[in-house]
VEXSE-101423 format. One record per atom (N, C-alpha, C, O): residue in three letters; atom name; x, y, z. Coordinates in steps of 0.05 Angstrom, whole numbers, padded with zeros to 5 digits. Example, Ala and Ser with C-alpha at 12.3 -4.5 7.8 and 13.67 -1.06 7.14 Angstrom:
% VEXSE-101423
aa, at, c1, c2, c3
ALA, N, 00264, -00114, 00156
ALA, CA, 00246, -00090, 00156
ALA, C, 00264, -00066, 00156
ALA, O, 00285, -00066, 00169
SER, N, 00257, -00045, 00142
SER, CA, 00273, -00021, 00143
SER, C, 00258, 00001, 00157
SER, O, 00268, 00023, 00161
This chain:
% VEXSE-101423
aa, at, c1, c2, c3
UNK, N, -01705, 00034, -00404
UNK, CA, -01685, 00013, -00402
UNK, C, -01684, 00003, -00374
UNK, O, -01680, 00019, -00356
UNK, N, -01687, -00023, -00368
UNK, CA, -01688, -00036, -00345
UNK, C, -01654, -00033, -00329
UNK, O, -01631, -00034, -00339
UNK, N, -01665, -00027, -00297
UNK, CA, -01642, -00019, -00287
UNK, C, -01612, -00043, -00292
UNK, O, -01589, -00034, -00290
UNK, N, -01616, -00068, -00296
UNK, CA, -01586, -00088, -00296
UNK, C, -01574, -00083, -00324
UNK, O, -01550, -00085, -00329
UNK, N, -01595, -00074, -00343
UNK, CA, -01583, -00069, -00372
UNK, C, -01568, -00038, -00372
UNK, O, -01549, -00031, -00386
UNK, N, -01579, -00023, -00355
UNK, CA, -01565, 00008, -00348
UNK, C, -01528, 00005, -00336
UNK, O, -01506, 00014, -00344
UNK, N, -01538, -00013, -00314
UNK, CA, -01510, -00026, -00295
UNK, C, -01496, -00037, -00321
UNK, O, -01479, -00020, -00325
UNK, N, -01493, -00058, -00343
UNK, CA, -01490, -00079, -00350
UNK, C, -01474, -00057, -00376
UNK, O, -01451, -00063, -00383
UNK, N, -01488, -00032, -00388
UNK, CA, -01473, -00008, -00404
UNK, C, -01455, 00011, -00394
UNK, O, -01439, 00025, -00407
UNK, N, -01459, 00011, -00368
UNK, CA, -01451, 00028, -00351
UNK, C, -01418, 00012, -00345
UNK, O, -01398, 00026, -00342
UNK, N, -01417, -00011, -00344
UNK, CA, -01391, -00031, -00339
UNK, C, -01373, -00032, -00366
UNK, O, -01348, -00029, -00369
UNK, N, -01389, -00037, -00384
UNK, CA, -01376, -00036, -00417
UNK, C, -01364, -00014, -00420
UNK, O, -01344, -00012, -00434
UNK, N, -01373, 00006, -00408
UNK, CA, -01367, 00035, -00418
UNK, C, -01328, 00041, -00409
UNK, O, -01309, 00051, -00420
UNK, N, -01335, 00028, -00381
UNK, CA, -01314, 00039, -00363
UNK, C, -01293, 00018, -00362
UNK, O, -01271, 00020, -00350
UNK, N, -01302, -00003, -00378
UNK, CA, -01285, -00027, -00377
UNK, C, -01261, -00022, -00400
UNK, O, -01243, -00039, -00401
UNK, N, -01259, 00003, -00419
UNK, CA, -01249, 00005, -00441
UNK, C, -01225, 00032, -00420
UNK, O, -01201, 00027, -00418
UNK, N, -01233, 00049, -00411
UNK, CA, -01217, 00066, -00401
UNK, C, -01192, 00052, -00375
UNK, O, -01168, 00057, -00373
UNK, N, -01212, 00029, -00356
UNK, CA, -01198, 00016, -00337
UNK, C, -01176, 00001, -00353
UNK, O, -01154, 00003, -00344
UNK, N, -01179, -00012, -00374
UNK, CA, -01167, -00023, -00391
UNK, C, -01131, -00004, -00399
UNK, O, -01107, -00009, -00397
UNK, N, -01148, 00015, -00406
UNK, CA, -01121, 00032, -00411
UNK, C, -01103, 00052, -00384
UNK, O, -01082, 00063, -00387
UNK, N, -01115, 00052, -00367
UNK, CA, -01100, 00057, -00334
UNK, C, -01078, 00032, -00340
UNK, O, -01054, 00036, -00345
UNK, N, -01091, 00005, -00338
UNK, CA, -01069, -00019, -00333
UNK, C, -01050, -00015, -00349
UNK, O, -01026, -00017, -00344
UNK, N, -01062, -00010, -00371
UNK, CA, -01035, -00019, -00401
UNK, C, -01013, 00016, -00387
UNK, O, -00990, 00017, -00378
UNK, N, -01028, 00031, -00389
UNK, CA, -01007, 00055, -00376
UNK, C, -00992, 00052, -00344
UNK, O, -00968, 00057, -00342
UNK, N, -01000, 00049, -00333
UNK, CA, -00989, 00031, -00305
UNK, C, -00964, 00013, -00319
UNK, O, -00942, 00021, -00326
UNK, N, -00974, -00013, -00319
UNK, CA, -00952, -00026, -00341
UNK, C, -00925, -00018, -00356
UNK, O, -00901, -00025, -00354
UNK, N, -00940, 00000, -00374
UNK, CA, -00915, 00011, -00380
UNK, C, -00904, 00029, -00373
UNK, O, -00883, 00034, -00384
UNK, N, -00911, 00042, -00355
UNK, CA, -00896, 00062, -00336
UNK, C, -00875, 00045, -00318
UNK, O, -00852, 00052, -00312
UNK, N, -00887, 00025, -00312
UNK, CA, -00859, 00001, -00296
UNK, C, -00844, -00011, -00310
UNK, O, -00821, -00015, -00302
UNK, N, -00851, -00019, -00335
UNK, CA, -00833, -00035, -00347
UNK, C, -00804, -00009, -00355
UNK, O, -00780, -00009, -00354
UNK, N, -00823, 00006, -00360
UNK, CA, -00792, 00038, -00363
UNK, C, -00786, 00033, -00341
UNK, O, -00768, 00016, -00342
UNK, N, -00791, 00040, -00318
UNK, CA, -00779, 00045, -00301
UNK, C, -00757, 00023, -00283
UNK, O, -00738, 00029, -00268
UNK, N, -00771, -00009, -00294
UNK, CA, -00747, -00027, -00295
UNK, C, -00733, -00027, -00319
UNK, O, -00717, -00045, -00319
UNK, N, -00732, -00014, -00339
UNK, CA, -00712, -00017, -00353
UNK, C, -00685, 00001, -00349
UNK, O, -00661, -00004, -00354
UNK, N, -00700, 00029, -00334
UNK, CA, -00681, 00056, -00326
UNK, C, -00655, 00041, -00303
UNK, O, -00631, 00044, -00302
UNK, N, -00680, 00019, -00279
UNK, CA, -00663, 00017, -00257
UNK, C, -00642, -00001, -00272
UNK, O, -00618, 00003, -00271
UNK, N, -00657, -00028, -00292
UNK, CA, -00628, -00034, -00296
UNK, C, -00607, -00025, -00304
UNK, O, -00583, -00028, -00296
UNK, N, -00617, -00012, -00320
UNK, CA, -00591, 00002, -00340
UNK, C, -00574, 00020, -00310
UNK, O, -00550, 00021, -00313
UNK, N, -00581, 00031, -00292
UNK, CA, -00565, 00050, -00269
UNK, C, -00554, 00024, -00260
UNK, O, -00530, 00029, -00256
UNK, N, -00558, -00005, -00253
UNK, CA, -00539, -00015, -00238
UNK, C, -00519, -00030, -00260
UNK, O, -00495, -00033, -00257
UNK, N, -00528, -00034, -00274
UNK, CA, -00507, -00045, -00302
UNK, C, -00482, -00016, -00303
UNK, O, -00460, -00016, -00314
UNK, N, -00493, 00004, -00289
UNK, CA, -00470, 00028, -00314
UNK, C, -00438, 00016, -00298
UNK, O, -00437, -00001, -00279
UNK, N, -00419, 00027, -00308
UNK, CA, -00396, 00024, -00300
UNK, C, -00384, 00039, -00275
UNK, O, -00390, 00062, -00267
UNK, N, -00369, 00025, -00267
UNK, CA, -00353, 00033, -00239
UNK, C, -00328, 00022, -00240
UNK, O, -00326, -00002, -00244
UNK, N, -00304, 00039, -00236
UNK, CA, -00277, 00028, -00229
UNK, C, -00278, 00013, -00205
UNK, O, -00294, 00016, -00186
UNK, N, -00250, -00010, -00211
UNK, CA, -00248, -00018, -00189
UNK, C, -00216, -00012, -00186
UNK, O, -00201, -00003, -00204
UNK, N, -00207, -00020, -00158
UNK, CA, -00182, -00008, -00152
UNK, C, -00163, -00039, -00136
UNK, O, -00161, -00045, -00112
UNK, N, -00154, -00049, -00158
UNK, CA, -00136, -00068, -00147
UNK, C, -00105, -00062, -00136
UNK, O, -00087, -00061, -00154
UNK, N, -00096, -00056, -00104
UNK, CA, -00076, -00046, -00114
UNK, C, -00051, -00057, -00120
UNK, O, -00050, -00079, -00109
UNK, N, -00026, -00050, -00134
UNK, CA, -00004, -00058, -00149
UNK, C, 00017, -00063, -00120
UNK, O, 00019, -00049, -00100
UNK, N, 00029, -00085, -00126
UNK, CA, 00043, -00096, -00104
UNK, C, 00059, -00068, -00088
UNK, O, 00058, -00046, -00098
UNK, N, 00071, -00073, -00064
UNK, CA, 00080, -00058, -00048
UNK, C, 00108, -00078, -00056
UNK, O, 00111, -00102, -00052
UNK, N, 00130, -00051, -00072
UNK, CA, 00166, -00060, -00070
UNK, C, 00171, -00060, -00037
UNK, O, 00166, -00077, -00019
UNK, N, 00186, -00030, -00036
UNK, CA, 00187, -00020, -00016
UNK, C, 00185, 00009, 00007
UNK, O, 00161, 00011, 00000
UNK, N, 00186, 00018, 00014
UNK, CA, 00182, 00034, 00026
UNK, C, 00159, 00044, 00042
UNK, O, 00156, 00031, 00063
UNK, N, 00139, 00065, 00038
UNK, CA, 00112, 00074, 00063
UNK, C, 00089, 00056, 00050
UNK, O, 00087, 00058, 00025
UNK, N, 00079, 00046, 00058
UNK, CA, 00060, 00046, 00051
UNK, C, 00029, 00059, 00043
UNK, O, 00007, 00048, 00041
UNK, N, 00035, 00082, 00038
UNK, CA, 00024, 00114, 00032
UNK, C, 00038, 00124, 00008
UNK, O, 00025, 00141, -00003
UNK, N, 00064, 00116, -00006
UNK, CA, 00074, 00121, -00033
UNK, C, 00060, 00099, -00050
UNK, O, 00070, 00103, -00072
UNK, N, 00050, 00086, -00051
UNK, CA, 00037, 00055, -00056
UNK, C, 00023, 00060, -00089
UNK, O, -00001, 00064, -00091
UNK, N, 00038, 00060, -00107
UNK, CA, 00017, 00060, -00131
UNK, C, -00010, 00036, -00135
UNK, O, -00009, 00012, -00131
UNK, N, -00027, 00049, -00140
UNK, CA, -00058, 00031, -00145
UNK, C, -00057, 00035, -00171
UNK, O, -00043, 00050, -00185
UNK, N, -00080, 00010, -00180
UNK, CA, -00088, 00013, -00207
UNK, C, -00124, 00018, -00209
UNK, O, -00136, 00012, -00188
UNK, N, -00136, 00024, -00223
UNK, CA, -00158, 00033, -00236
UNK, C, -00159, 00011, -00258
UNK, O, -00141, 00000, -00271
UNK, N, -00185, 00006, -00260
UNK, CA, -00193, -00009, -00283
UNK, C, -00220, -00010, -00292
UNK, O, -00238, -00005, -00276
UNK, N, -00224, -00014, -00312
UNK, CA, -00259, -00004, -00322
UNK, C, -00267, -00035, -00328
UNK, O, -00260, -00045, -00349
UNK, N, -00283, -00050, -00308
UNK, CA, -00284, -00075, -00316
UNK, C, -00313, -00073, -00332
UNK, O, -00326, -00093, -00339
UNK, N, -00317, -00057, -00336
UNK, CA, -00343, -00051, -00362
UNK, C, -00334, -00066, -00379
UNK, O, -00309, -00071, -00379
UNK, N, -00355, -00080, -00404
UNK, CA, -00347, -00093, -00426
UNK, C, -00356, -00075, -00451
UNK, O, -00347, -00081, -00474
UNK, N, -00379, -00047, -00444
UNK, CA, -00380, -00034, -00464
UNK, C, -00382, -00002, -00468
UNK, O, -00388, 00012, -00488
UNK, N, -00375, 00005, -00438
UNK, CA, -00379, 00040, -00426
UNK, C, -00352, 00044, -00421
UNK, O, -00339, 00029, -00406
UNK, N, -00343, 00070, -00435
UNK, CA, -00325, 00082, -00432
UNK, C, -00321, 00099, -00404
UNK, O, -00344, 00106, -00396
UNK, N, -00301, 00109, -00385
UNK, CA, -00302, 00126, -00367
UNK, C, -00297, 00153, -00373
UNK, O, -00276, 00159, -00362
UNK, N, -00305, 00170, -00383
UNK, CA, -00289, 00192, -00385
UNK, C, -00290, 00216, -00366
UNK, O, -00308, 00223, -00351
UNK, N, -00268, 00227, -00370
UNK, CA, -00255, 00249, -00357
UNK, C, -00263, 00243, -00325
UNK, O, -00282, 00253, -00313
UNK, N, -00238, 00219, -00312
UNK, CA, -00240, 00206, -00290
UNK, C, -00221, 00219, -00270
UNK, O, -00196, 00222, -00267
UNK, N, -00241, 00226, -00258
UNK, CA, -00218, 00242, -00230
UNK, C, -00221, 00215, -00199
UNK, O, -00239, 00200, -00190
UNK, N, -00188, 00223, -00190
UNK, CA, -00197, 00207, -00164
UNK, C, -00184, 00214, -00138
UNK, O, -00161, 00220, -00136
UNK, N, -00198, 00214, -00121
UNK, CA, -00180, 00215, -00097
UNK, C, -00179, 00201, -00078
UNK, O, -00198, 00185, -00073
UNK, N, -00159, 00203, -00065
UNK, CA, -00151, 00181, -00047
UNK, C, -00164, 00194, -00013
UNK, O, -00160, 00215, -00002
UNK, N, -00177, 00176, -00006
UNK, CA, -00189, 00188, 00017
UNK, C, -00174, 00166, 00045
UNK, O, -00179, 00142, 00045
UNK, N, -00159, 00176, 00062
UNK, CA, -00154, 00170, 00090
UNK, C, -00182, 00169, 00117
UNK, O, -00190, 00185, 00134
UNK, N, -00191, 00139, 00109
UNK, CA, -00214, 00138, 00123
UNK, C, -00214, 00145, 00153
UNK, O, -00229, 00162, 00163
UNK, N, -00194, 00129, 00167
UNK, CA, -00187, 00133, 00190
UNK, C, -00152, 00124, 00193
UNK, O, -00138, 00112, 00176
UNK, N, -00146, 00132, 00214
UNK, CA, -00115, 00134, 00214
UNK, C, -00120, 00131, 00249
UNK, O, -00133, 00150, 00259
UNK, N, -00112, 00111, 00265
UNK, CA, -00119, 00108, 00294
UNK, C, -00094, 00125, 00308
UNK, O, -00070, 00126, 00305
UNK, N, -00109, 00135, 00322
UNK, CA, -00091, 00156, 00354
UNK, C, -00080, 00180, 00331
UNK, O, -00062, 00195, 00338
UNK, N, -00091, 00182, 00307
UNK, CA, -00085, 00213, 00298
UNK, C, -00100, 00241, 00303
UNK, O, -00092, 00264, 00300
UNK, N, -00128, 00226, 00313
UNK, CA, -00149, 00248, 00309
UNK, C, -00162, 00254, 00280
UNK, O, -00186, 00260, 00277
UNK, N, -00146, 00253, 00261
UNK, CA, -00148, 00250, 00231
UNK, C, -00170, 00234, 00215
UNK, O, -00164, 00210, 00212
UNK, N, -00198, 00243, 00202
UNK, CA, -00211, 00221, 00201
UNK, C, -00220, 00231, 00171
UNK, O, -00223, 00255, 00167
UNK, N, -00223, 00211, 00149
UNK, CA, -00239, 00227, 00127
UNK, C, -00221, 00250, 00113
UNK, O, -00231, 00270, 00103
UNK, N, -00194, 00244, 00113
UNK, CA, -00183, 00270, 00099
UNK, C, -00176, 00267, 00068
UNK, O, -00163, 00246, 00068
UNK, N, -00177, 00274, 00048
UNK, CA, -00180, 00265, 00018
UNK, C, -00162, 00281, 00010
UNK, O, -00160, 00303, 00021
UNK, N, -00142, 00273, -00014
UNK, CA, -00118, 00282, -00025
UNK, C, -00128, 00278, -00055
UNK, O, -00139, 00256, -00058
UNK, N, -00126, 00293, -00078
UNK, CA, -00129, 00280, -00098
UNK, C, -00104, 00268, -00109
UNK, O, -00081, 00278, -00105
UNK, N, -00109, 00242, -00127
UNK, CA, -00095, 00220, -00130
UNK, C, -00077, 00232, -00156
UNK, O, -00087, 00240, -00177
UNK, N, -00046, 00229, -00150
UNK, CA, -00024, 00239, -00169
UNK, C, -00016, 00217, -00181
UNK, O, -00021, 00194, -00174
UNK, N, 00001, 00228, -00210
UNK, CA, 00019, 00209, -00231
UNK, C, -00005, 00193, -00240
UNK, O, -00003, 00169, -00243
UNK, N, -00027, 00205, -00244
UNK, CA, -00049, 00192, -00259
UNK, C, -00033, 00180, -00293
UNK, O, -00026, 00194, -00313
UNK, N, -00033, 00154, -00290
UNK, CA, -00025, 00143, -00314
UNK, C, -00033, 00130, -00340
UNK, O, -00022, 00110, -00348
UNK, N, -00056, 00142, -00355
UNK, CA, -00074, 00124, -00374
UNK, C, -00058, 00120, -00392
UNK, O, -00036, 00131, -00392
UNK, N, -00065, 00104, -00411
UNK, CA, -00055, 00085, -00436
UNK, C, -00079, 00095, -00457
UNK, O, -00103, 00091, -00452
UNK, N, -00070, 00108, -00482
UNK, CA, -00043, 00124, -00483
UNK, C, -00046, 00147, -00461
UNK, O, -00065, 00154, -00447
UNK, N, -00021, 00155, -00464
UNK, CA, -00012, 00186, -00446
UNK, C, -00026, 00210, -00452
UNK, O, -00024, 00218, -00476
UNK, N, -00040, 00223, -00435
UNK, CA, -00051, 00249, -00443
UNK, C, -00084, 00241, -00445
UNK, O, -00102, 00258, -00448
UNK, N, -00087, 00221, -00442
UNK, CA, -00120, 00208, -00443
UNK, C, -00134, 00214, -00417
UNK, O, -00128, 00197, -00401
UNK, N, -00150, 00233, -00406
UNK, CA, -00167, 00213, -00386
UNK, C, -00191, 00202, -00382
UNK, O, -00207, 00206, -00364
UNK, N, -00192, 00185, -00405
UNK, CA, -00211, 00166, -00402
UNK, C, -00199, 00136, -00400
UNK, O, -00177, 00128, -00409
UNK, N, -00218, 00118, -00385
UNK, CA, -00211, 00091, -00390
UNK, C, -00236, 00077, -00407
UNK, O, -00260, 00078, -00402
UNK, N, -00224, 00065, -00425
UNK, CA, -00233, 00048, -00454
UNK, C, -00250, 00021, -00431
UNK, O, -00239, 00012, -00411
UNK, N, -00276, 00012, -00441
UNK, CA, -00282, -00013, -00442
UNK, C, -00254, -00035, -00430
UNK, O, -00245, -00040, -00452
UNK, N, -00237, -00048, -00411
UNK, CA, -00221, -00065, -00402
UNK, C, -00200, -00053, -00394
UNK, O, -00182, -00065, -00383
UNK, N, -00198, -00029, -00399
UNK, CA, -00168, -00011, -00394
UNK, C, -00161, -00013, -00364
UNK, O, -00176, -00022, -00346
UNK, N, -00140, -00003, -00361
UNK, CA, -00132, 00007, -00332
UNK, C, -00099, 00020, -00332
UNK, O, -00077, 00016, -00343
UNK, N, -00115, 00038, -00312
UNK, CA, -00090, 00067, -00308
UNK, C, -00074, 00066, -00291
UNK, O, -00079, 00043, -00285
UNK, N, -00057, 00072, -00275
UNK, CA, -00041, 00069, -00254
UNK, C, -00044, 00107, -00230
UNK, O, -00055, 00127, -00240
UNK, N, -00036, 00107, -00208
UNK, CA, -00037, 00120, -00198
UNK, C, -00033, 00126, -00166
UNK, O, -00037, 00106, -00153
UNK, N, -00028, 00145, -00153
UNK, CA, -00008, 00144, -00128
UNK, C, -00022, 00168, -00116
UNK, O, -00029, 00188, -00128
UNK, N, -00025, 00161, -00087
UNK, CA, -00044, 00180, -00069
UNK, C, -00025, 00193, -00051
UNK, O, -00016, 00185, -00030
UNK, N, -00020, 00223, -00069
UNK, CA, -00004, 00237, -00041
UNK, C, -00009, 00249, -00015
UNK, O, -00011, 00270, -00003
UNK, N, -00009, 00219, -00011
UNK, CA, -00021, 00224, 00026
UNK, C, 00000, 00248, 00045
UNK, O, -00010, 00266, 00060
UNK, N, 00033, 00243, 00041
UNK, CA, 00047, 00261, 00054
UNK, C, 00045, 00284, 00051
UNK, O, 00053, 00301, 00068
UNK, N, 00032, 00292, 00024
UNK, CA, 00041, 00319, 00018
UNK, C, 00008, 00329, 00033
UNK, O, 00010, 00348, 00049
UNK, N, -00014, 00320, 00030
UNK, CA, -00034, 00326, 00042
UNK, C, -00042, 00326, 00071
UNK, O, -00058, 00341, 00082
UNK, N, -00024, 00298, 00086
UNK, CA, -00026, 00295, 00110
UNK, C, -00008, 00305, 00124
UNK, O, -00002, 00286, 00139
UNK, N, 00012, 00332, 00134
UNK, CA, 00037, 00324, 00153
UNK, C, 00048, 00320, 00167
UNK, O, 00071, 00328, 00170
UNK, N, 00033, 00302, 00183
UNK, CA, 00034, 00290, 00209
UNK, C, 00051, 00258, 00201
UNK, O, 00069, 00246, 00213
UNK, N, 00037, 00253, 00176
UNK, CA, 00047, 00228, 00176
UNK, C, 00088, 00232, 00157
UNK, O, 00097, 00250, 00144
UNK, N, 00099, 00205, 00165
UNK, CA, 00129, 00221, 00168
UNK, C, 00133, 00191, 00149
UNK, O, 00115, 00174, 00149
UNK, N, 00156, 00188, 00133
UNK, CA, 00166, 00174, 00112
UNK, C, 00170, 00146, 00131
UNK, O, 00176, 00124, 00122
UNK, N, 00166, 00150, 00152
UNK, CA, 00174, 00116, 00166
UNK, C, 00149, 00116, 00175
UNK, O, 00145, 00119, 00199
UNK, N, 00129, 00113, 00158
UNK, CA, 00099, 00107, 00175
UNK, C, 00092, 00069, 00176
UNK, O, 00080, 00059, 00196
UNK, N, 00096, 00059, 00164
UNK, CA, 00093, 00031, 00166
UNK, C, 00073, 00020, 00181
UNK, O, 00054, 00005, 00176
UNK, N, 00086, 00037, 00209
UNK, CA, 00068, 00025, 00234
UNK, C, 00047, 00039, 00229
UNK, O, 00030, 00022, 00222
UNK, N, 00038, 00058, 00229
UNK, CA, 00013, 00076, 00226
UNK, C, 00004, 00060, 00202
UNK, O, -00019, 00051, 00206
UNK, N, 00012, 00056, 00186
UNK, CA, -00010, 00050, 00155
UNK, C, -00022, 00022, 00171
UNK, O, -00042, 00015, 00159
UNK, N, -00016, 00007, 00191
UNK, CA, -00027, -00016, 00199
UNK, C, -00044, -00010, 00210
UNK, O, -00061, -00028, 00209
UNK, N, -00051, 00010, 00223
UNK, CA, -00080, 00021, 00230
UNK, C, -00094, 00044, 00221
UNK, O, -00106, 00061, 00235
UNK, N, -00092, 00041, 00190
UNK, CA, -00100, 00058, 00177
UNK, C, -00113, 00039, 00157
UNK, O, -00104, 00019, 00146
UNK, N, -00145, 00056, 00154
UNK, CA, -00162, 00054, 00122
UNK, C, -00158, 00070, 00103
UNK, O, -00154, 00094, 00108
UNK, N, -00159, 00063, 00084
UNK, CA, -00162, 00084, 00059
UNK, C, -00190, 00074, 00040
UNK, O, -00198, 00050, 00042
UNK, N, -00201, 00090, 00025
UNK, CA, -00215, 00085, 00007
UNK, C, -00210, 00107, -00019
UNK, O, -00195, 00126, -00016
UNK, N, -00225, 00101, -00045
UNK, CA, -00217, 00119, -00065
UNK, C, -00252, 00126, -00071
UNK, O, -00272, 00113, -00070
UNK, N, -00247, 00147, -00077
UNK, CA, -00272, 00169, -00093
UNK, C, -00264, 00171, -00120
UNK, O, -00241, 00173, -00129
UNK, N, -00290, 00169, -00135
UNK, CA, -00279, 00177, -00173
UNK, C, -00304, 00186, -00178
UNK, O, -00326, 00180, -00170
UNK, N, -00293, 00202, -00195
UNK, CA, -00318, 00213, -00210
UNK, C, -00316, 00214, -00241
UNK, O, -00294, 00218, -00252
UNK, N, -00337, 00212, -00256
UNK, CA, -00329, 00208, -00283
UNK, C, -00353, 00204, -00299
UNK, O, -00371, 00190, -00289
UNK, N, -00358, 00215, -00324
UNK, CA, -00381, 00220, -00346
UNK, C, -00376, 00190, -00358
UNK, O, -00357, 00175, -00359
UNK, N, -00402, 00190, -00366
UNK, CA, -00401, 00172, -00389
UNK, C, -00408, 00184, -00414
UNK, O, -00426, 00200, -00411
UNK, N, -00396, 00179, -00444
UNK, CA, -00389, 00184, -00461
UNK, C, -00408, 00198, -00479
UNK, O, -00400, 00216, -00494
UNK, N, -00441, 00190, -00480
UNK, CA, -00455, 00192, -00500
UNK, C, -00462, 00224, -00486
UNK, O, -00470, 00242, -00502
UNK, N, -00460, 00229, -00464
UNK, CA, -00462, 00263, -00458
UNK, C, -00443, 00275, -00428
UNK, O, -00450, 00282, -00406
UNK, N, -00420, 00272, -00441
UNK, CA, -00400, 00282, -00419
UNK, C, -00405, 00313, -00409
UNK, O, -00408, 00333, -00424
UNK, N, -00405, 00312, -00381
UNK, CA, -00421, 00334, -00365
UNK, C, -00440, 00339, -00354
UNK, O, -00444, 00352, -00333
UNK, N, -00464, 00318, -00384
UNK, CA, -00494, 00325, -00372
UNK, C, -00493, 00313, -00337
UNK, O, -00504, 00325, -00318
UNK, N, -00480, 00288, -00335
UNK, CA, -00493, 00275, -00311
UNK, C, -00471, 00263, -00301
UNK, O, -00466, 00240, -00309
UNK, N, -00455, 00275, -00284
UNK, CA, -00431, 00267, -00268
UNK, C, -00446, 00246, -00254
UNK, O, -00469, 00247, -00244
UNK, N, -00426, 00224, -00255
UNK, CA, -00429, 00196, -00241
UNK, C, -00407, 00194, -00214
UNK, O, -00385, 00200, -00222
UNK, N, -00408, 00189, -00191
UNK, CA, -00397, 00193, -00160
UNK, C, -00401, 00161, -00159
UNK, O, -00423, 00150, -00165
UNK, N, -00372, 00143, -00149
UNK, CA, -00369, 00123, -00135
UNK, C, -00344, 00118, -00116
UNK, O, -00321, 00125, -00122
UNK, N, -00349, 00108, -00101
UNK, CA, -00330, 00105, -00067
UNK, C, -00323, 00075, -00080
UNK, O, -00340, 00065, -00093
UNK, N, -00302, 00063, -00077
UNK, CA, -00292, 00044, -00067
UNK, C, -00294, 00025, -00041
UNK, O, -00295, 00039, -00021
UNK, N, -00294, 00003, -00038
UNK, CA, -00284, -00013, -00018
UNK, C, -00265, 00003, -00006
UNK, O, -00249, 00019, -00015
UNK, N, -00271, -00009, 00022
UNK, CA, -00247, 00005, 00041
UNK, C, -00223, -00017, 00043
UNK, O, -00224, -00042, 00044
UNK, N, -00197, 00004, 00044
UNK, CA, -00161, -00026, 00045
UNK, C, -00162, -00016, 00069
UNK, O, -00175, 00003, 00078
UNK, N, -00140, -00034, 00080
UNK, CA, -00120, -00037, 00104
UNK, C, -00101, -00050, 00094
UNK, O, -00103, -00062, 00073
UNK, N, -00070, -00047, 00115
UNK, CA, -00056, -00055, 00103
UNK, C, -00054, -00094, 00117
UNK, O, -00055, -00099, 00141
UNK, N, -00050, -00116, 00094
UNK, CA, -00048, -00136, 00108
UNK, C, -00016, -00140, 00110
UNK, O, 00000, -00136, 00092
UNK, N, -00012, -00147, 00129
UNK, CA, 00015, -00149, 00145
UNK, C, 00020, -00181, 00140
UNK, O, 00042, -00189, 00145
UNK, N, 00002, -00196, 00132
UNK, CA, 00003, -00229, 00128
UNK, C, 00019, -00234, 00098
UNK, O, 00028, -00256, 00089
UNK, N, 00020, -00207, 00086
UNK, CA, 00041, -00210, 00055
UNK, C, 00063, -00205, 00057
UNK, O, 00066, -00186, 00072
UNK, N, 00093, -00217, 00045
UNK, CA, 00109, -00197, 00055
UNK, C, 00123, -00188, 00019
UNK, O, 00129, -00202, -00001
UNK, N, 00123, -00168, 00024
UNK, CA, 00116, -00142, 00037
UNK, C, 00090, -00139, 00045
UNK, O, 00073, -00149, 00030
UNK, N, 00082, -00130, 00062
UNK, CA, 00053, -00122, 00063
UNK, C, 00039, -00104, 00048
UNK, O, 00047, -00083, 00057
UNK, N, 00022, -00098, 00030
UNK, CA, 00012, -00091, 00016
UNK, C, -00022, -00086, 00036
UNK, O, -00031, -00098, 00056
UNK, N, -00037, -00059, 00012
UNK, CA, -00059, -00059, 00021
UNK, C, -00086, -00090, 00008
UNK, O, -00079, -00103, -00012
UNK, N, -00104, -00095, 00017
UNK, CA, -00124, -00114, 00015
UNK, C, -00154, -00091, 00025
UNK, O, -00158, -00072, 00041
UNK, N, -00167, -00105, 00010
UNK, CA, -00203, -00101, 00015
UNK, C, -00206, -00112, 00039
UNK, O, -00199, -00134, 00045
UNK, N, -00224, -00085, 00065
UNK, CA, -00218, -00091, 00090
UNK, C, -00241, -00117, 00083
UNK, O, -00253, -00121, 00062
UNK, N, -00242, -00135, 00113
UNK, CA, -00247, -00153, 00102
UNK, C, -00283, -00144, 00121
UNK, O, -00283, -00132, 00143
UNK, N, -00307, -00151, 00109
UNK, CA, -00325, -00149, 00130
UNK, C, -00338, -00160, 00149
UNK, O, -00339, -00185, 00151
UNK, N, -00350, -00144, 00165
UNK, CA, -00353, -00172, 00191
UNK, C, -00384, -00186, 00190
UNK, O, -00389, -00204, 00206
């Protein structure tokens, strides 16, 4: 057999295996874009918080809400983390978040649009800080931590998300906390 017809079987041969590298390549990405979307689609609370009546700004009920349209949260823990607190020394100190309030009572999960209510006992965790803090919460961050399964295997794969960082804006009155703003 003349050597270009050797080369020319020799290409046919390997053109059928190279063939199937690509199609396997291929679909090894297309999974693997379908995995990433689905991780940034999953759900995450967000934390709007509920006006400030009166008093510390550290008794301050927040709300939780599952702005998911089709993932449940379940068994949602959260805590309230004191990012920084200025001239305390105090940096990063986390309280878990009390009077956790889901709809109905005794639930903790949040449903597809739900939202819970809930209150970060900073005093009882912090005690430095004193019932007339006002001034301190103005130079103070907070952020919230949650953690929480999703439904189709609660346990297998604990899900961890941080919040936006508040401060308190002093431009409301009452002043209330706001999403610090970024620079």
């Amino acid at each position: 057999m003349p050597y270009d017809q050797q080369l020319s079987q020799a290409a046919r041969s390997l053109a059928v295996p190279i063939w199937q590298v690509l199609n396997g390549i291929i679909l090894a990405a297309a999974l693997v874009g379908v995995l990433v979307g689905l991780w940034l689609m999953r759900p995450a609370p967000t934390f709007p918080p509920v006006e400030v009546a009166t008093g510390s700004p550290f008794d301050v009920r927040f709300r939780v809400v599952n702005d998911s349209a089709f993932a449940t949260l379940a068994n949602l823990r959260i805590s309230c983390v004191l990012a920084s607190l200025r001239g305390s020394g105090l940096t990063d100190t986390m309280v878990t978040a009390s009077n956790l309030a889901f709809e109905p009572p005794g639930a903790n999960r949040l449903a597809p649009r739900e939202a819970a209510t809930f209150t970060c006992p900073f005093h009882a965790g912090i005690p430095q800080l004193s019932r007339n803090d006002a001034g301190v919460a103005q130079r103070a961050e907070i952020y919230f931590h949650s953690e929480y399964d999703l439904p189709p295997l609660p346990g297998w794969f604990p899900i961890t998300a941080n919040s936006e960082k508040f401060i308190v804006n002093t431009q409301f009155l009452p002043p209330r906390w706001t999403v610090k703003p970024s620079r």
